[in-house]
N, C-alpha and C positions, 0 to 999 in steps of 0.2 A: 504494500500500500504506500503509492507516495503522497505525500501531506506536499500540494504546492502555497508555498507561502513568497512572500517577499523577502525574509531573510533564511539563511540557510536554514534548513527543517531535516527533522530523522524521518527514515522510513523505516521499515523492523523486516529482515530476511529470517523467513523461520524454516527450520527444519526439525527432520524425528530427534537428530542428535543435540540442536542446539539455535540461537537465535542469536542477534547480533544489532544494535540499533546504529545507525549512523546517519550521516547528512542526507538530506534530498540533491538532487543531479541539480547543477547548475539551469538555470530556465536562461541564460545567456552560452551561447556554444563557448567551450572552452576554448577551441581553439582564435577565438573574435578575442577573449578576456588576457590571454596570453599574447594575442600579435596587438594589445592596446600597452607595447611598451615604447613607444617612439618617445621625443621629445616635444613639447609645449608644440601644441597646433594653433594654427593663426585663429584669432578672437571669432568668436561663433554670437551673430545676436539673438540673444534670449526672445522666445518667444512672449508675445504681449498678454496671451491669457496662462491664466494658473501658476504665476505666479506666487511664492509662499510668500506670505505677508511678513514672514520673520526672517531674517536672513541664514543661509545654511551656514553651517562652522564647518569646517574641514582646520580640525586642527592636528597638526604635524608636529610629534615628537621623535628627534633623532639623540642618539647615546652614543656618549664618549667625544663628539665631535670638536675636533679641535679648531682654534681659532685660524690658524694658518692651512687650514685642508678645505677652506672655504676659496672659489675663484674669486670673490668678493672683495676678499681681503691681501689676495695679492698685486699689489698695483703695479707692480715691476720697477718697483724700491730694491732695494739691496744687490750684494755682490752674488748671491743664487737665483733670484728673481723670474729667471727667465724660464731657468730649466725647471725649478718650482712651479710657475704657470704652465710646462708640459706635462708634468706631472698631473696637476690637479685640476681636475677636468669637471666645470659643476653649471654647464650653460643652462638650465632649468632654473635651477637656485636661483643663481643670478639674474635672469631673466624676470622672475617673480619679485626677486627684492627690488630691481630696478623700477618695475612696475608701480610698487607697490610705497612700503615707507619701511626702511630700516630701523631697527630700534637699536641703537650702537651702545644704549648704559643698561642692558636685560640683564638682570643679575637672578641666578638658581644656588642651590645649594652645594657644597662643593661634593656629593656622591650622590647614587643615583636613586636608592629607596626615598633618600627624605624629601628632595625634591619633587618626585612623582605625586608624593604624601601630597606634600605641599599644592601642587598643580591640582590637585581631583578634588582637597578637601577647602581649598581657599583660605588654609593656616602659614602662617612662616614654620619653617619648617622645626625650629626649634618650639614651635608649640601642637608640633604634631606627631613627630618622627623625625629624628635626627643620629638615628644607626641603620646599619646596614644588622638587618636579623635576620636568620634564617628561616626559612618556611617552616622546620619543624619544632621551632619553640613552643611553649604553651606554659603558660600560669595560668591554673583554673581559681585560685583566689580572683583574679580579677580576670571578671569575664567580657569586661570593656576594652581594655587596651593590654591584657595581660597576652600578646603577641606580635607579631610583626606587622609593620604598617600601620594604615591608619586605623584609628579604634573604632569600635563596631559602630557605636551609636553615630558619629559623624555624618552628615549626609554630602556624596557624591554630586559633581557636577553635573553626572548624567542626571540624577535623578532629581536636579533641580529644575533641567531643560525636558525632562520627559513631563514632570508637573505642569512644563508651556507649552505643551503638543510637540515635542519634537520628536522623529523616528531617534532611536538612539544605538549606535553601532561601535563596537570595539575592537581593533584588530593589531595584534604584539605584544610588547612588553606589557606588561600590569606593576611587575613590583611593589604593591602599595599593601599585599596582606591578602593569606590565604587558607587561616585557618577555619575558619564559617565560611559556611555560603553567604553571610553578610561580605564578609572581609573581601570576595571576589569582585569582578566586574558586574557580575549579574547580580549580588546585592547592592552595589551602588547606583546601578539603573541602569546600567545597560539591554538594552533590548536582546543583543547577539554578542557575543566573542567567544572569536578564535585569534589565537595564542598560548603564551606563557607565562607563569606566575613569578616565576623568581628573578632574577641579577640578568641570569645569560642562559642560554642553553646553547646544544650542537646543532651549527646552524644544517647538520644534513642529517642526523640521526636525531636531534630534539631530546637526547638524553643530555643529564649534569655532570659534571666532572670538574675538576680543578683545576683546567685554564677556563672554566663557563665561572664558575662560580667561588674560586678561591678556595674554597674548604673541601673536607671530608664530612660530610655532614652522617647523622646516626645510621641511617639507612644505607649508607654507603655510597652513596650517588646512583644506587641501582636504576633507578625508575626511570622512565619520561616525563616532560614536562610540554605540552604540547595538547591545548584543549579547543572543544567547541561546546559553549552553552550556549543556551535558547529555550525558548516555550516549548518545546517536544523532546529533545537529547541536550543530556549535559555530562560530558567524559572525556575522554579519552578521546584524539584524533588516532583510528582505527586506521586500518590500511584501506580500507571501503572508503573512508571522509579521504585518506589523504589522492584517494583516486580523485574523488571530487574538486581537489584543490592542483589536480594536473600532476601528481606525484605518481607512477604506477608501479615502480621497485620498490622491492622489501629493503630497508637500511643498512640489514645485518647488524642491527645495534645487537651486544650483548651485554648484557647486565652483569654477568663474571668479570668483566674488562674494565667495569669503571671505576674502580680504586687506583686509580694511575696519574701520573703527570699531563702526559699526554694525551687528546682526543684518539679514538679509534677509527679515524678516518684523515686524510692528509687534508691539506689546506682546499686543495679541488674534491674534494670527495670519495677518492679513492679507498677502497677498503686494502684492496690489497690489488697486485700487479696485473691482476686478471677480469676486476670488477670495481669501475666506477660509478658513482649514481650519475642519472642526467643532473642538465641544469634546471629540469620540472621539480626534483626533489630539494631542489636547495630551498631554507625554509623560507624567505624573503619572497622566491618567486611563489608559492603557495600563498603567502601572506598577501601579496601584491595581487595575486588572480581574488581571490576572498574580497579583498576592498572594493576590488573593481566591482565585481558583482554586487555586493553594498548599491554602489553609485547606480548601476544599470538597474538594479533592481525598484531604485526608490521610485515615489509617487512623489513627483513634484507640486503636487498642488498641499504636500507638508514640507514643514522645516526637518533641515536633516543634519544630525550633529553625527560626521566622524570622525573617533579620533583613531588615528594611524599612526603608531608608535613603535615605529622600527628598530630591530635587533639594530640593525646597523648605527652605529662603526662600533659597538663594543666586542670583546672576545669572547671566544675564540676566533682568530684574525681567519677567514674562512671565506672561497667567493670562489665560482665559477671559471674556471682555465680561461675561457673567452675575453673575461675584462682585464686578467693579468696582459694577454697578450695586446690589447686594446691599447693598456697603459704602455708598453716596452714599443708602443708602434708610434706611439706621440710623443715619446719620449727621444725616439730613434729618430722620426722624422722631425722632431724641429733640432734634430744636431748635438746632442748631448751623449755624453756615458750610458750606461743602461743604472736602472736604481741599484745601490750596492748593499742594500738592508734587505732581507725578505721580507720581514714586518712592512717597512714602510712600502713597498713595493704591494704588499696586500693589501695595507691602509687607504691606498690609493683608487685601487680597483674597486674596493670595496664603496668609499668615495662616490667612485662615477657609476655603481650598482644602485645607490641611493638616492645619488640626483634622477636615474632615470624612474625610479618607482616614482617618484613627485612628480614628472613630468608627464608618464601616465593616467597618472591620479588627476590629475588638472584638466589632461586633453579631453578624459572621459568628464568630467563636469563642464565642459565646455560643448563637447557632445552632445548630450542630455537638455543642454538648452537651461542648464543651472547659474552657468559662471556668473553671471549680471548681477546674481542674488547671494553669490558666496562671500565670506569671510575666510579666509586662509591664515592660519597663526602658524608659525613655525617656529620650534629654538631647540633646544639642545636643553639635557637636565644638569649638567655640567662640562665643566671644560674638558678639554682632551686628556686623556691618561699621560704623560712622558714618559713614566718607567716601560721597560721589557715586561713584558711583550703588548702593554698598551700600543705604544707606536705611534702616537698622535703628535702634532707639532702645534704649540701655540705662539710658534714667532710673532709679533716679537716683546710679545707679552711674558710676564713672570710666573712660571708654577703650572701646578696643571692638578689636575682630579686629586682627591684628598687634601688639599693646601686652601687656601684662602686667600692667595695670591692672586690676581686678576684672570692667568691663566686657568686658575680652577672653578670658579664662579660667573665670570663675563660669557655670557654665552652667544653663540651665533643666533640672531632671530630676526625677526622680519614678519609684518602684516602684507596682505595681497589679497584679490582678487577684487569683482566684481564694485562688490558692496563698498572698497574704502572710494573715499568723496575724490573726487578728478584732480581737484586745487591740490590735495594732499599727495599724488603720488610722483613717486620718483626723488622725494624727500629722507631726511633721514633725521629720527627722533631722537635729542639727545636728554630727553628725561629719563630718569631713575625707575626702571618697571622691573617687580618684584615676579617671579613665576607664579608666585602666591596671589598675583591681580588678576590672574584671566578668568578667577572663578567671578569675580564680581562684574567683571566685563561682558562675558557670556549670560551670566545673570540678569542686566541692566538692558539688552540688546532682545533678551528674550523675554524680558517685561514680568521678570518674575524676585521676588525680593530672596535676599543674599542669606539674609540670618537665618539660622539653623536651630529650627524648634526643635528636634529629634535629639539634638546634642542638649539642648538646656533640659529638656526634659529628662534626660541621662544624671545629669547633674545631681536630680534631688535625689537621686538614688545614692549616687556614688559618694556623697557630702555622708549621706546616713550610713555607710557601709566605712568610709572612713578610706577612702582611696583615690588616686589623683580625681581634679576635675577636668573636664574637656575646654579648654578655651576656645570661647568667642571665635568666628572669622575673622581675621587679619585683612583682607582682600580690601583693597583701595579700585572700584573702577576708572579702568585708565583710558574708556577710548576715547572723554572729549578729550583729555588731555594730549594722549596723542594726534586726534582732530587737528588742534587748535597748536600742537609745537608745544606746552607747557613741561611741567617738573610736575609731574602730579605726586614725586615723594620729595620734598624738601626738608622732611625733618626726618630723624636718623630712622637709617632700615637696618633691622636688626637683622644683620648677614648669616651670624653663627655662634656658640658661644665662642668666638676669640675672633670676631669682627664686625664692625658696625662700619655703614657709610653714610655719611651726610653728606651730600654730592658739593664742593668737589673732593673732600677728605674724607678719608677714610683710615681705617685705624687696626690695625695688625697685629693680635696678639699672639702670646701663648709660643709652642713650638708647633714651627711650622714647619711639612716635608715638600719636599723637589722645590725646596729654593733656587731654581736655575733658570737660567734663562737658555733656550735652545736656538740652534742657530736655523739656517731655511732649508736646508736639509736632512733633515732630522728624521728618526734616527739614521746611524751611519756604521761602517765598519769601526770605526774609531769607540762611540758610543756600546756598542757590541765588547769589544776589548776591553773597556775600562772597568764594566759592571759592578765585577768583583770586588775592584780598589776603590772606584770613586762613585760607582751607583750610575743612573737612578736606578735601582734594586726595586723589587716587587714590593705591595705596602704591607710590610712586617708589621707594622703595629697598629694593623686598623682590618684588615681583610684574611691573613691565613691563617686559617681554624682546621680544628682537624675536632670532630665531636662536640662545635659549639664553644671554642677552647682556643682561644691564639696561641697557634704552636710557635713554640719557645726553641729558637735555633741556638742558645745560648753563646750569642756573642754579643763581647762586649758594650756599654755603650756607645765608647768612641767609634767605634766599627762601623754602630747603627746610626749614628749622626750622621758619617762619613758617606755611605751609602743611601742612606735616604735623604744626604741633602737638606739635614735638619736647621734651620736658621730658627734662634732662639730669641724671642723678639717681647718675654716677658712679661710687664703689664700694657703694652703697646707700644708699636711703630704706629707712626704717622705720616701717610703721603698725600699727596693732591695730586690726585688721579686724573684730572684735566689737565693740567702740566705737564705731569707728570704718568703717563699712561703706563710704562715700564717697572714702576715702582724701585728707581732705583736712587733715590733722595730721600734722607729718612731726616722727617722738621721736629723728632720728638725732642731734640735737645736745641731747637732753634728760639731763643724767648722771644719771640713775635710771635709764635704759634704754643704757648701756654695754656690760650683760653681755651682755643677749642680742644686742646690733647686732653685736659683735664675733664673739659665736655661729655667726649666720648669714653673715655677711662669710664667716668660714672656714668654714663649712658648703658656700656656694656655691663658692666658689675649689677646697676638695675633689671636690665635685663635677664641676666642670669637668675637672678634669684625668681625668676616666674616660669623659667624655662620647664618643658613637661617633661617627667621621668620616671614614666609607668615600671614597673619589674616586669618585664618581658616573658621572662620566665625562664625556663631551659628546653634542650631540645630532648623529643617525649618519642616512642617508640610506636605509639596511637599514629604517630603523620605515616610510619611503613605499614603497618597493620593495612590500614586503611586503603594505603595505595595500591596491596596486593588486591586487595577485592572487587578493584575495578578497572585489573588487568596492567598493572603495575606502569598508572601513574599519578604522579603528583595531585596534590588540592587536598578541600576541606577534607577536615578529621577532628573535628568539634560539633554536635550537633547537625553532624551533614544525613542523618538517614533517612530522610526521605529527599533529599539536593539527589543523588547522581541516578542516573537514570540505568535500569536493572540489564546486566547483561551475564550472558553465558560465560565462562571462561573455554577460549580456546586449550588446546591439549599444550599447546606451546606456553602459554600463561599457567596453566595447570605445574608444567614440570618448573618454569621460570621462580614458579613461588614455592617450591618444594625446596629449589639451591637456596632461596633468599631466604626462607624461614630458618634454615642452617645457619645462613651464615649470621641473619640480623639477632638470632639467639644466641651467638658468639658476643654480639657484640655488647647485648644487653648483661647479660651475666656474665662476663669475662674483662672486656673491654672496659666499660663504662664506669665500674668502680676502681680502676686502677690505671692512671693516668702515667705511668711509667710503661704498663703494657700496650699503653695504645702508644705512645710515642715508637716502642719496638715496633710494634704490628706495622704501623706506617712505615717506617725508616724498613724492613722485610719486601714492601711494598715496592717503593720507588729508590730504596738504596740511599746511598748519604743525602740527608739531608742538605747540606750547603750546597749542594747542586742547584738547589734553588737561585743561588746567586752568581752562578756563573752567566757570563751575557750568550754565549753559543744555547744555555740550554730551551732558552724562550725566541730565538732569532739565528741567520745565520748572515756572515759576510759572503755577500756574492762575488766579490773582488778574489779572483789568484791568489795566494799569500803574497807573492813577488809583489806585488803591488799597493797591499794595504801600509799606508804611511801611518 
């Protein structure tokens, strides 16, 4: 039976032995949704009737991206400039930002859970979520925020814009909390999503591992992450769904294999010398056919909010042979070297994979006879990674992901489409916009008020139980001020606990990592070589867990300074970021700049003391349980029994959970009380530890040896 709907739908295949639910066939032929990857098509006019009376949001969330991987921002300044712009190929972006109005002071969080937090819930992020926690945490004390992401009661931006009639669609990253079906996309109003719940997955098999995710997490990385909920099926993307999504090869993922350093699949896909997946399986082109259909599918006579929230550019650094060879051809033909970093050589490809999904996504709203009526948001949840094997360049900005440096928090963004006013485009806005304001912007546009009765009414419970409160929305609506060219934050935005900006200063405390500034070709064989001695090294004191646990490679701290690039900046530096964009003038010891150092000192210190700090919990053996029973993948495992929709287990899931119940009872009774043996069991696993830190083992120089200086 197929259930035709507008948004992806299950049908249910039955047999004597077994049943199975999954998506409904696309009602747009696959192969139209797949050949809709070209670049921005010439302006289509909207037709005059049906018309949605509200404007559509297409808003665009990209990860990890760095400031200098944008064409944008390379003007053909510097001594690498040139081969830099062969490199970084983003004529879509560009085109749309031109179009449209830059936002050049877009300030997000500097990692990527709290700012997503922050984006969906209309909090700063330090009053919502401000760690990166693992999906399988859980504090049952507190059934409000006693997990990852945002806490339950909060109410979602979808589900502020579904209250104003909008269709409401999701498709990619989530990160924002996935232990209830509350915590998901589908409790915060989403209509549909397909994707992923946590940090990163494999972008061709969709399972976790520790270049996706940094950690060992309890379950051991076994599972998939990789879903499609809706009004009819909410599970597991099935080999049946991923047909739906243009995918028709088995992945060969195996769940034995994920306790590793490395992915089980090479950067192109390959499993092993004899079997590669197409580029149908790679998960962005899936993602990218999904959205499409979104678009083709909608009824224009409603407003339509999607947000499209791409893996891309974060790790594992992973893309299709086609766009590496793409980059080595632009690179060749305008006269340059070939790139000498594999990283950066993938960062790039990966790059001009992501401009084209936006370009897609445009041409079909333009298509459809939408574009007149859209809004387009676009940014980034934080700055580019610099350490191995991020691979991001934010020339010629300071720092990058983890830091508080401009490179960590300035993000790429930009408005477009349709909807922004004519006078205003091709503009570029230099006021102060928080990630934390689109929820009031969307809000204000969709004529529905901001404040969040579900959270105050959370309140009087959580005041009587004696456990944090939910703070208030933060969200400042920004779009007259962007309209109009204003500063719609002139008094201090509270960045982080160890940074505030009052535009044009801003104020740096605490210790901060990858104090460096990178050059335009970044990274390099050189960067590769040095790892070891001088870093940027992977983020040791913020991201590698093994069990929920930051493993302890016990070295020194000069070591960890040294390599991570630590600049110790106390109870604040003080720069002026308008002058001063590079941060490299520090006015705290300047006495003309007293007043406001002091300003902000006690601006920040205020702030901290309201900042939110739920107990998360720990990580509970309930998130594997769980995930075996609906064919081993990730999501709810709190109250979810009547959330995932009932399926058979195949004989393959059958024996898959026979190893895992082995080995995840290893872990619970063996492992888990004795943090000495899991340091062994790991270190058995992947062998010495400091391996971590050598620059070959996340990257390689492509250069001859003869040749690298």
């Amino acid at each position: 039976v197929v259930v035709d709907s507008t948004s992806l739908r299950c049908h249910q295949q039955c047999s004597a032995k077994r049943s199975r639910a999954h998506a409904s066939r696309f009602k747009m032929p696959l192969a139209l949704a797949l050949a809709w990857t070209l670049p921005v098509l010439p302006l289509l006019l909207a037709s005059a009737d049906g018309k949605a009376p509200k404007p559509h949001i297409l808003l665009l969330l990209s990860d990890d991206y760095g400031w200098a991987n944008w064409g944008l921002h390379n003007d053909g300044s510097g001594p690498h400039a040139k081969q830099l712009q062969a490199e970084i190929h983003t004529p879509n972006l560009d085109e749309l930002a031109r179009e449209g109005v830059v936002l050049d002071r877009h300030y997000a969080f500097r990692i990527c859970s709290p700012s997503r937090s922050s984006l969906m819930s209309g909090r700063l992020a330090m009053h919502v979520n401000w760690v990166n926690t693992g999906i399988t945490f859980y504090n049952p004390k507190d059934p409000v925020s006693g997990s990852a992401g945002i806490p339950r009661n909060m109410t979602g931006m979808a589900a502020k814009l579904k209250e104003a009639g909008y269709k409401t669609h999701m498709v990619g990253k989530w990160d924002a909390g996935a232990a209830t079906p509350e915590h998901t996309p589908w409790g915060r109003g989403f209509d549909t999503f397909v994707g992923y719940h946590q940090h990163a997955n494999d972008y061709w098999q969709e399972g976790v591992g520790f270049t996706c995710i940094g950690e060992i997490d309890v379950c051991m990385d076994k599972f998939v992450d990789f879903h499609v909920y809706n009004d009819t099926y909410k599970g597991g993307v099935t080999p049946e769904i991923a047909q739906e999504l243009g995918c028709f090869n088995d992945t060969a993922y195996n769940q034995s294999l994920s306790a590793q350093l490395a992915p089980q699949v090479t950067p192109t896909g390959c499993v092993n010398a004899s079997y590669c997946l197409p580029d149908s399986c790679y998960e962005e082109a899936m993602l990218r056919a999904r959205a499409l259909q979104v678009i083709w599918d909608h009824d224009i006579s409603s407003p339509l909010f999607l947000f499209f929230t791409s893996h891309l550019l974060h790790t594992p650094l992973q893309v299709p042979e086609k766009y590496l060879d793409k980059v080595d051809a632009r690179v060749r033909d305008a006269g340059f070297e070939p790139i000498d970093s594999a990283n950066r050589r993938l960062y790039a490809a990966m790059t001009m994979y992501l401009d084209e999904t936006v370009g897609a996504l445009v041409s079909a709203m333009k298509t459809k006879d939408m574009w007149l009526d859209t809004l387009v948001i676009f940014t980034s949840d934080n700055g580019g990674p610099i350490y191995e094997p991020g691979a991001a360049n934010n020339y010629p900005l300071k720092g990058g992901k983890y830091s508080d440096w401009e490179g960590g928090i300035r993000t790429n963004a930009f408005v477009s489409g349709g909807f922004v006013p004519m006078a205003r485009r091709g503009s570029t806005h230099t006021g102060v916009v928080s990630i934390a304001d689109w929820y009031g912007v969307v809000c204000e546009l969709a004529g529905v008020d901001q404040h969040d009765a579900a959270a105050a009414k959370a309140n009087v419970w959580l005041q009587a139980q004696g456990l944090p409160l939910l703070h208030p929305v933060d969200s400042l609506s920004q779009w007259q001020h962007i309209v109009d060219g204003t500063n719609g934050r002139p008094d201090t935005l509270y960045v982080s606990n160890k940074a505030v900006l009052k535009y044009p200063y801003k104020l740096v405390a605490g210790d901060q990592v990858y104090s460096m500034w990178s050059g335009q070709l970044y990274p390099n064989c050189s960067t590769i070589a040095d790892i070891a001695t001088r870093g940027p090294a992977l983020p040791l004191l913020d991201e590698i867990h093994l069990f929920g646990k930051l493993l302890d490679l016990g070295l020194p701290k000069s070591k960890i300074d040294t390599i991570m690039d630590i600049e110790q900046c106390g109870d604040g530096k003080l720069f002026n970021v308008e002058e001063d964009p590079t941060e490299q003038k520090d006015l705290s010891s300047d006495p003309q700049y007293a007043d406001i150092l002091s300003e902000l000192r006690e601006d920040l210190a205020s702030f901290n003391r309201g900042m939110f700090q739920p107990d998360r919990g720990a990580p509970v053996m309930e998130s594997c349980w769980a995930a075996m029973k609906v064919g081993g993948y990730y999501g709810p495992f709190v109250a979810h029994e009547d959330f995932y929709t009932p399926v058979e287990l195949t004989p393959k899931q059958i024996e898959n959970n026979k190893i895992a119940k082995a080995d995840l009872d290893f872990v619970e009774k063996t492992l888990l009380p004795n943090r000495t043996k899991q340091v062994e069991w790991f270190t058995a696993q992947v062998g010495d530890l400091t391996r971590l830190l050598d620059g070959d083992a996340f990257d390689k120089c492509l250069k001859p040896p003869a040749l690298v200086v």
